[in-house]
TILO-570139 format. One line per field, with one value per residue (C-alpha): residue number from 1; x, y, z; residue in one letter. Coordinates in pm, 1 decimal, padded with zeros to 6 digits, m for minus. Example, Ala and Ser with C-alpha at 12.3 -4.5 7.8 and 13.67 -1.06 7.14 Angstrom:
// TILO-570139
n = 1;2
east = 01230.0;01367.0
north = m00450.0;m00106.0
up = 00780.0;00714.0
res = A;S
END
This chain:
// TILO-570139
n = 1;2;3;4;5;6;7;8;9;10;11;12;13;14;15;16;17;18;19;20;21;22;23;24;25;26;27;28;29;30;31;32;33;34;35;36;37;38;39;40;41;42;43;44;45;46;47;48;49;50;51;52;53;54;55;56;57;58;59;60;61;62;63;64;65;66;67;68;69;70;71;72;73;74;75;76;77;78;79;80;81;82;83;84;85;86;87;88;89;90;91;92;93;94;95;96;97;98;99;100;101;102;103;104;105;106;107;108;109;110;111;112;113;114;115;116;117;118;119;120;121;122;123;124;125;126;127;128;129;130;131;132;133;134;135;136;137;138;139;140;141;142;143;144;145;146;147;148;149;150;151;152;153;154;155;156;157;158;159;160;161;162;163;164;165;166;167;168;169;170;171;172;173;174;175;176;177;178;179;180;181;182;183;184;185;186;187;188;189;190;191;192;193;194;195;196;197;198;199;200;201;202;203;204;205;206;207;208;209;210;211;212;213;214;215;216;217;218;219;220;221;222;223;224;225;226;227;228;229;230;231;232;233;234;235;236;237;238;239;240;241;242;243;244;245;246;247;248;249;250;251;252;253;254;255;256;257;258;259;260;261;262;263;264;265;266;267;268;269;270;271;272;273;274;275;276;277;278;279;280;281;282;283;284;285;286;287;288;289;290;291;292;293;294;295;296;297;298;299;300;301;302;303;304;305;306;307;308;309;310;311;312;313;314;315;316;317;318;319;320;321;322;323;324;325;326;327;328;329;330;331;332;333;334;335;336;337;338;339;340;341;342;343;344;345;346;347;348;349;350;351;352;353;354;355;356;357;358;359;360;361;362;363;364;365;366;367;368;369;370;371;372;373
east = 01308.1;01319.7;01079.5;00956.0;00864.5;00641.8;00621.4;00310.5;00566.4;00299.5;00325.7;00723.8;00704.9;00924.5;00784.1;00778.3;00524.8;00658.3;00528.8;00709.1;01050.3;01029.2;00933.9;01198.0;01458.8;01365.3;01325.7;01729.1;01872.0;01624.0;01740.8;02128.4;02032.9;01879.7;01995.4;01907.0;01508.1;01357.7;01243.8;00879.8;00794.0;00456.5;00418.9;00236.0;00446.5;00492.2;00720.9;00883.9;01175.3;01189.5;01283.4;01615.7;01811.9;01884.6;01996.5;01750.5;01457.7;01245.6;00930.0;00584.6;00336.3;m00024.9;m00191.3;m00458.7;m00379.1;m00331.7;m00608.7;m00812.3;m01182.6;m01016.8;m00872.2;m01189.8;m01162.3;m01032.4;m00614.1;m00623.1;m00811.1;m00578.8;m00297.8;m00130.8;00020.7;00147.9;00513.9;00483.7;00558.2;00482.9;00308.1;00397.1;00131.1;00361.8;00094.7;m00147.8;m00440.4;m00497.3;m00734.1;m00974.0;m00851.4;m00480.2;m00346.1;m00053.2;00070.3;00068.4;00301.2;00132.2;00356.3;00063.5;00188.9;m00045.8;m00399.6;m00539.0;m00851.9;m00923.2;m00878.7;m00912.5;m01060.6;m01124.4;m00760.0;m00716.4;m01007.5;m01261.7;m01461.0;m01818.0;m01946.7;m01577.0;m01429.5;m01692.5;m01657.4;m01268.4;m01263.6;m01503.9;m01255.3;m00955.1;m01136.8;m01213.2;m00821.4;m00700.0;m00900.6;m00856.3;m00467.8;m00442.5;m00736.4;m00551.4;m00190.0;00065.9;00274.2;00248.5;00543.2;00479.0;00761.0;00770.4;00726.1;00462.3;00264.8;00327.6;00216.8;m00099.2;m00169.1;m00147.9;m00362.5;m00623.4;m00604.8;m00425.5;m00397.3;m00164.2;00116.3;00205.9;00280.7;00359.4;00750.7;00888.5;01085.9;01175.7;01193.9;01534.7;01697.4;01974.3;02322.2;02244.5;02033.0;02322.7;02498.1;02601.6;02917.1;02976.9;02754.8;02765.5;02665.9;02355.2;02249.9;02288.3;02017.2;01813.2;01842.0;01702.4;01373.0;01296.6;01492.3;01853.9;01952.7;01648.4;01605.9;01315.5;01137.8;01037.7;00744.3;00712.9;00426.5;00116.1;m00161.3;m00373.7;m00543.7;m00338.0;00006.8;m00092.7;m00005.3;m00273.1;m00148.2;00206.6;00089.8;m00084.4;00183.7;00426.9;00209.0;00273.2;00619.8;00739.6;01039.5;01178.3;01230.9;01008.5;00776.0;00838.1;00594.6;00681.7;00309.8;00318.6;m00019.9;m00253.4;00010.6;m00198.0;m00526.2;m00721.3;m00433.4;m00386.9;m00663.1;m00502.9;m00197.5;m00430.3;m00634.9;m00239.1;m00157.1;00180.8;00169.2;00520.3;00643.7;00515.2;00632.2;00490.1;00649.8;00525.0;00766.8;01055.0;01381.6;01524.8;01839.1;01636.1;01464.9;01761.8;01915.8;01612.3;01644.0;02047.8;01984.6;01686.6;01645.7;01409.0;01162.1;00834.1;00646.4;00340.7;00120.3;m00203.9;m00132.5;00135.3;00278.6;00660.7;00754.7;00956.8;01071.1;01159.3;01430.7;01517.6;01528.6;01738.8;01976.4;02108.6;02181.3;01837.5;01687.7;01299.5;01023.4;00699.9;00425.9;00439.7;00238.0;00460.3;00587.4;00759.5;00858.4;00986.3;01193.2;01323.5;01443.4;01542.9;01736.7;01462.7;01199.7;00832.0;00534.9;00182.4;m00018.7;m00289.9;m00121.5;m00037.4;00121.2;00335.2;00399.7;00491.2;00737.5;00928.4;00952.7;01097.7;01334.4;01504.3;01678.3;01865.5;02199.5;02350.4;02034.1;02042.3;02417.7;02334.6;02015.3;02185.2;02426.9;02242.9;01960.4;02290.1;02359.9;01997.4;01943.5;02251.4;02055.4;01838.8;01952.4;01730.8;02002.6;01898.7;01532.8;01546.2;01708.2;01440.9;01243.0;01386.0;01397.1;01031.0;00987.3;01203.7;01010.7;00660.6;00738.2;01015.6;01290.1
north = m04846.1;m04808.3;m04494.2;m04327.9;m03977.0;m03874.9;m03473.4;m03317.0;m03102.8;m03078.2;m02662.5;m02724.4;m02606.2;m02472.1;m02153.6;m02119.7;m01968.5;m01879.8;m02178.7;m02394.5;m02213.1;m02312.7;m02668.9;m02694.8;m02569.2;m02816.8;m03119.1;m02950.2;m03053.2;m03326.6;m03646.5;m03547.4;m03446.0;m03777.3;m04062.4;m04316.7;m04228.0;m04286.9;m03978.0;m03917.3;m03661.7;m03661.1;m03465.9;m03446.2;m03648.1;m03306.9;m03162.8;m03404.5;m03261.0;m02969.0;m03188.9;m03183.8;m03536.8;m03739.4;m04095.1;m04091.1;m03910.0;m04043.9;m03894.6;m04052.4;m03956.9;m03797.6;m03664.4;m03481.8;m03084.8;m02989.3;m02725.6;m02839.2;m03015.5;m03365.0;m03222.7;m03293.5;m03644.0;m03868.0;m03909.4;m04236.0;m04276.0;m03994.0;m04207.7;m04527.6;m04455.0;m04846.2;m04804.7;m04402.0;m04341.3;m03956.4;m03718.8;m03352.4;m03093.4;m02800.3;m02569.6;m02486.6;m02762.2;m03104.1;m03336.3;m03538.9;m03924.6;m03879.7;m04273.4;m04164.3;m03912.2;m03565.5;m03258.9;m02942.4;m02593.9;m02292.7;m01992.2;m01792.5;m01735.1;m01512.2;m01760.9;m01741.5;m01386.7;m01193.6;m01400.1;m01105.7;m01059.6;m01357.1;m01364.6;m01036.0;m01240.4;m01297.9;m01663.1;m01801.2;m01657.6;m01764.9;m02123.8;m02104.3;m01950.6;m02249.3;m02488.5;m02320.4;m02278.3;m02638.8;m02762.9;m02517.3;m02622.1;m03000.2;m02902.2;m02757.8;m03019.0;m03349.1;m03307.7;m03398.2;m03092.4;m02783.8;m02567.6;m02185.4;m02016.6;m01672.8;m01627.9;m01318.5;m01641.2;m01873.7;m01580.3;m01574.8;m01913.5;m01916.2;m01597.9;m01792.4;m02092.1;m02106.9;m02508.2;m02511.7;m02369.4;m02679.3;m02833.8;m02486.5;m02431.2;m02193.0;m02272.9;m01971.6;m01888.8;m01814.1;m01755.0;m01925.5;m01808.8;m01714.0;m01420.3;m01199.1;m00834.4;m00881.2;m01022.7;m00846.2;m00554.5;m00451.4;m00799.5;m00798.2;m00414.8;m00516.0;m00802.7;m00532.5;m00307.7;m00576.9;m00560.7;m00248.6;m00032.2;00150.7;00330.1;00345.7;00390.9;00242.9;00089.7;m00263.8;m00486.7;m00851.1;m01042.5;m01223.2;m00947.7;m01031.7;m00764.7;m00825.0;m00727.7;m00365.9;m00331.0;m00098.9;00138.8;00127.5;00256.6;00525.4;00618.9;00661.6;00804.6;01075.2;01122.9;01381.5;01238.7;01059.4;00684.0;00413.7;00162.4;m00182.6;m00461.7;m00851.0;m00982.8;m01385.8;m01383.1;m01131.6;m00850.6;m00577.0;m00646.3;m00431.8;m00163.2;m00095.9;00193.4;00313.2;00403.5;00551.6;00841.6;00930.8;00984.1;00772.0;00512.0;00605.3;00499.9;00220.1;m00142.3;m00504.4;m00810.6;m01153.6;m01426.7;m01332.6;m01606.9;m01646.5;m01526.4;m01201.4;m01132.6;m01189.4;m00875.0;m00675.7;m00690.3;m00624.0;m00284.6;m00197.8;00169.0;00010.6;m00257.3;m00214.9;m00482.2;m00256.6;m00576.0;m00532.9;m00922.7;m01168.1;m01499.5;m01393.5;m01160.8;m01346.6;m01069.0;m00857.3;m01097.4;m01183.6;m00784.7;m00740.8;m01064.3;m00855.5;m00607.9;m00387.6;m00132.3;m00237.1;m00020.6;m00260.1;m00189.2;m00228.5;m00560.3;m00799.5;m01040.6;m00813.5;m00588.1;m00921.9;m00968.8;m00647.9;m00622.1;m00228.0;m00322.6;m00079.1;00167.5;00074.7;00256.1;00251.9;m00058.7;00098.4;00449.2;00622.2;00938.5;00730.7;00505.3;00807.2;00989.0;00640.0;00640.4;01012.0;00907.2;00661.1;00945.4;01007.5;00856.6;00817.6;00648.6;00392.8;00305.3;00228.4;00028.9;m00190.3;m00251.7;m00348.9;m00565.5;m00807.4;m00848.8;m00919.9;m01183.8;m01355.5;m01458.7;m01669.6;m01996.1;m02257.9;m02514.6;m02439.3;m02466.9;m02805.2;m02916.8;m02799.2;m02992.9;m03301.4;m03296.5;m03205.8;m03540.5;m03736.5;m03651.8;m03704.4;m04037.8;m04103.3;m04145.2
up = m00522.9;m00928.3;m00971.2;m01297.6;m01312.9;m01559.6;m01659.6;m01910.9;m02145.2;m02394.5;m02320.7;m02490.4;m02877.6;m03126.1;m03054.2;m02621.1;m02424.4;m02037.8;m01927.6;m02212.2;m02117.4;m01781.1;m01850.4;m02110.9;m01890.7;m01621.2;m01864.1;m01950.7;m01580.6;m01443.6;m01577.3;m01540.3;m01124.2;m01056.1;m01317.6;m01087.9;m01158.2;m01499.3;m01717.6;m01931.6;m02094.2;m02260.9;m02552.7;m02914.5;m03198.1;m03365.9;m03092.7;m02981.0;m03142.5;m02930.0;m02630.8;m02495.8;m02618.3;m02317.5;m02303.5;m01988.9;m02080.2;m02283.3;m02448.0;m02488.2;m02724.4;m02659.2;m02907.4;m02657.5;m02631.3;m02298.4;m02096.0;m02423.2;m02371.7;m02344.5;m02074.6;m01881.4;m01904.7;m01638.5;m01695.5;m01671.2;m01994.2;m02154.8;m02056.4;m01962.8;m01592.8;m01589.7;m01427.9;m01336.9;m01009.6;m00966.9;m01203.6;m01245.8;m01426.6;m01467.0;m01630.7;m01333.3;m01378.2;m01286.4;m01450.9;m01258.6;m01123.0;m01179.8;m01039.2;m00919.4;m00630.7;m00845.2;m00852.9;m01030.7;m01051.2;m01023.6;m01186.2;m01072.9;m00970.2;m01222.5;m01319.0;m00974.2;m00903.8;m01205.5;m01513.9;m01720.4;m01741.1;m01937.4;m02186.1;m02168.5;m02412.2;m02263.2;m02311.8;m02410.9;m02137.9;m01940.0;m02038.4;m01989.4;m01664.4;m01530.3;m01675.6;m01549.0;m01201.9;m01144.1;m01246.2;m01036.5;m00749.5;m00858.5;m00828.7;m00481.9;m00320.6;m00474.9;m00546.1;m00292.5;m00336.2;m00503.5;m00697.5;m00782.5;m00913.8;m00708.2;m00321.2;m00444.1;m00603.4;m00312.8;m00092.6;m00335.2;m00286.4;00085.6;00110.1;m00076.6;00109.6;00432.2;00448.6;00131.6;00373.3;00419.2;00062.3;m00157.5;m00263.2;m00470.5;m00765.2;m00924.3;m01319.7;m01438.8;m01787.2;m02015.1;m02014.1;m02324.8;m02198.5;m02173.4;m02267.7;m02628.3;m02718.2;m03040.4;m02972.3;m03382.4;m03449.4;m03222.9;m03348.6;m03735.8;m03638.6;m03475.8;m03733.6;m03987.3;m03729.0;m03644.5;m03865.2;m03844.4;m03541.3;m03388.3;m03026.7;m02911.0;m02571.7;m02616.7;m02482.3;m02477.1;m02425.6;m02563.8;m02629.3;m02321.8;m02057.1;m01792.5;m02000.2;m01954.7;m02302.5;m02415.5;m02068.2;m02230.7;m02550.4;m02392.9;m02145.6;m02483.5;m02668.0;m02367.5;m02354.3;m02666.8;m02839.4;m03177.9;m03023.2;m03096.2;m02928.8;m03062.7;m02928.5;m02964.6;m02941.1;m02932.3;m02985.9;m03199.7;m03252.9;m03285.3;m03204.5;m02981.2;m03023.7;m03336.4;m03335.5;m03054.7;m03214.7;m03502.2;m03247.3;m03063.8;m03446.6;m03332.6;m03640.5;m03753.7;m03358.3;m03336.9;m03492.2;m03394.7;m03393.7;m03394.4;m03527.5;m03388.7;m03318.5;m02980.9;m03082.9;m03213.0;m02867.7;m02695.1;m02963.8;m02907.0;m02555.1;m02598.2;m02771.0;m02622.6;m02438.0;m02180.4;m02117.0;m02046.8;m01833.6;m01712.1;m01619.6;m01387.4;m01248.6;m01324.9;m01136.0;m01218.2;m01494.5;m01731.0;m01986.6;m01691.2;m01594.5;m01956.9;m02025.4;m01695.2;m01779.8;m02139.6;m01962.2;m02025.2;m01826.0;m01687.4;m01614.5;m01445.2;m01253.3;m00864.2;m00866.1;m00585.7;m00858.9;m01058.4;m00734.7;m00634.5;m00938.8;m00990.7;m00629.4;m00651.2;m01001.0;m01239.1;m01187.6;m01103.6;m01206.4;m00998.6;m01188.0;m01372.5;m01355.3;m01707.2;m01585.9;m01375.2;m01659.2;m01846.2;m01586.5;m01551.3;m01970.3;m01916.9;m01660.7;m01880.4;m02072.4;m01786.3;m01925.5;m01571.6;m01428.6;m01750.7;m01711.1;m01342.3;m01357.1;m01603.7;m01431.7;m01119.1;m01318.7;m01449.3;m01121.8;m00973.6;m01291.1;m01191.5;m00872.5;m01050.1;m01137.2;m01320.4;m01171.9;m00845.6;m00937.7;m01066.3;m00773.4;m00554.7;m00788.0;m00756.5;m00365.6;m00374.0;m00568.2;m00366.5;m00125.1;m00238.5;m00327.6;m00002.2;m00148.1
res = X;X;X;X;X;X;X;X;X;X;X;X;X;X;X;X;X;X;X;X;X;X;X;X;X;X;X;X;X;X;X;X;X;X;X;X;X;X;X;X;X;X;X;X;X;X;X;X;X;X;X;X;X;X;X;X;X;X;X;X;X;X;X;X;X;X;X;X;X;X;X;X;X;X;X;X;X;X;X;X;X;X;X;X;X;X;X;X;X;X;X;X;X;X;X;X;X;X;X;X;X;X;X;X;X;X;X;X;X;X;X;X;X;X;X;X;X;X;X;X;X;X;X;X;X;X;X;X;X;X;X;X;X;X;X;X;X;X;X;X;X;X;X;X;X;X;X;X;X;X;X;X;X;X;X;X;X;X;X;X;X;X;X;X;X;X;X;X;X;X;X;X;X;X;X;X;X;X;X;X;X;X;X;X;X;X;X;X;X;X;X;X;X;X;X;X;X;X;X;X;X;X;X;X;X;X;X;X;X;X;X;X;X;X;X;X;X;X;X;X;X;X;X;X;X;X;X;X;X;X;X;X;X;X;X;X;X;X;X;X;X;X;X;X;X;X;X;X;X;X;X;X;X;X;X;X;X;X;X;X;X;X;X;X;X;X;X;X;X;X;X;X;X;X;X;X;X;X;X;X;X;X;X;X;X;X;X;X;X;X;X;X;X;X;X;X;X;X;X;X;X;X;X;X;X;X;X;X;X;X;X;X;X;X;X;X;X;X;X;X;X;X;X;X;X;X;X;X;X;X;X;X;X;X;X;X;X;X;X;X;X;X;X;X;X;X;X;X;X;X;X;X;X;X;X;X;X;X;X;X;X;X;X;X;X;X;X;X;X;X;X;X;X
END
């Protein structure tokens, strides 16, 4: 049978979240895996160019945001399902009376679990977490299969209900060749030097500014550890905020530097020069800049949480979640010269485990076999 899948990659931008990387990479491989099924991709007119260009995927326009109010709305007045086969929500929700047999990936469980993690805010966050609780739960009651991309979040998902066993697989996050050691090592440090200033050693954090980044911990744990490098923070969203007085009572202003706009090729250098990552996150579904970090060839200090035990697999050091001192001892270890040299070379080999490739062919089966095909 002819069979059209249809995918929601209104989450891919010119500017990607961890959610838009992984859709994008997927919406990469798809269409070439299986060319004998037809490819949608619903997204907003204005980045549409962000897609990848292939002859078999083609992208329909929506102008309604996705996890916004019109969210709420039955689908199937969102959209025209006529000839879809199989839908796939890859950002966690699922809006009520879908027509078609439903995929969703679930990142993670954190609107469930821990709400105040992703908006503190009283009545807004209120309001969100109710909408985020009720597509979550619309996701796991009423779609035929269910990807996570971690077996800690899969493990999450079973803990919290024991009859999605049967319908969770994992398909993991990965990262772009491009995520690699520098090639011209003077070329990548010149473009780092243009950021955060010449010959600066400095740890690095990467993240939106939410609670459950832990990025308020890291400042504190640095702010602990004596020495001349530098604490550079790439905030997607609100760089600064919340911390910036923070910095102010540790009297560290002239350690501290935050970026927001920043290129993919100038994350990929900041991670290439960087003396460590930090990833100190109270909750998380995978850890993304962990494996990007680890994939240049960076050292990665994160917090003990499963995910990002999971990724790390022995490859970097772990700190207690929660726990400044340890936060700061693991900081202090990274001066060891010896220990750097070998946890960089073990994290290049860990990321090479990870293959988006692989992932999309798990994808594809799981279709294939929604639909029985």
């Amino acid at each position: 049978m002819d069979a059209t899948i249809l995918i929601d990659a209104r989450y891919v931008k010119t500017r990607q979240s961890g959610i838009g990387r992984h859709v994008l990479a997927l919406l990469k491989r798809l269409p070439k895996l299986a060319p004998d099924l037809e490819w949608r991709a619903w997204t907003a007119a204005a980045n549409a160019s962000a897609l990848p260009t292939d002859t078999n995927l083609r992208p329909v326009h929506n102008r309604f945001a996705p996890n916004a109010v019109s969210s709420l709305l039955p689908h199937d007045a969102l959209f025209d399902f006529t000839d879809v086969s199989l839908f796939h929500s890859p950002h966690n929700t699922l809006g009520p009376r879908v027509p078609v047999p439903s995929v969703v990936t679930i990142h993670d469980l954190m609107w469930l679990t821990d709400p105040g993690y992703c908006d503190p805010r009283p009545l807004v966050g209120a309001l969100r977490a109710r909408y985020f609780r009720g597509g979550i739960a619309r996701a796991m009651g009423t779609a035929e299969h269910i990807l996570t991309v971690s077996k800690a979040s899969a493990d999450a998902l079973v803990r919290y209900d024991k009859r999605l066993a049967r319908k969770v697989t994992v398909t993991a996050n990965a990262v772009e060749s491009d995520f690699s050691p520098a090639a011209d090592a003077n070329a990548s440090r010149r473009i780092v030097d243009d950021l955060v200033g010449a010959h600066v050693t400095y740890y690095l954090v990467v993240g939106q500014n939410q609670a459950s980044k832990g990025h308020a911990l890291a400042v504190r744990a640095f702010a602990q550890v004596p020495s001349n490098h530098k604490l550079v923070l790439v905030q997607r969203r609100q760089p600064g905020k919340g911390l910036a007085r923070l910095v102010h009572e540790f009297g560290i202003e002239g350690r501290v530097r935050w970026l927001s706009e920043v290129s993919e090729l100038e994350l990929r250098c900041l991670l290439q020069n960087a003396h460590a990552l930090l990833q100190p996150s109270f909750a998380e579904g995978f850890g993304m800049p962990a494996l990007e970090a680890m994939a240049c060839g960076c050292p990665v200090i994160a917090s003990d949480i499963p995910p990002l035990v999971e990724v790390l697999a022995g490859a970097g050091l772990h700190a207690r979640v929660g726990d400044m001192t340890s936060l700061a001892e693991a900081i202090a270890r990274m001066n060891d010269h010896v220990l750097r040299d070998d946890l960089r070379a073990r994290s290049i080999e860990r990321a090479r485990e990870y293959s988006w490739d692989d992932s999309a062919e798990v994808t594809v089966a799981v279709y294939r076999g929604v639909l029985r095909i």
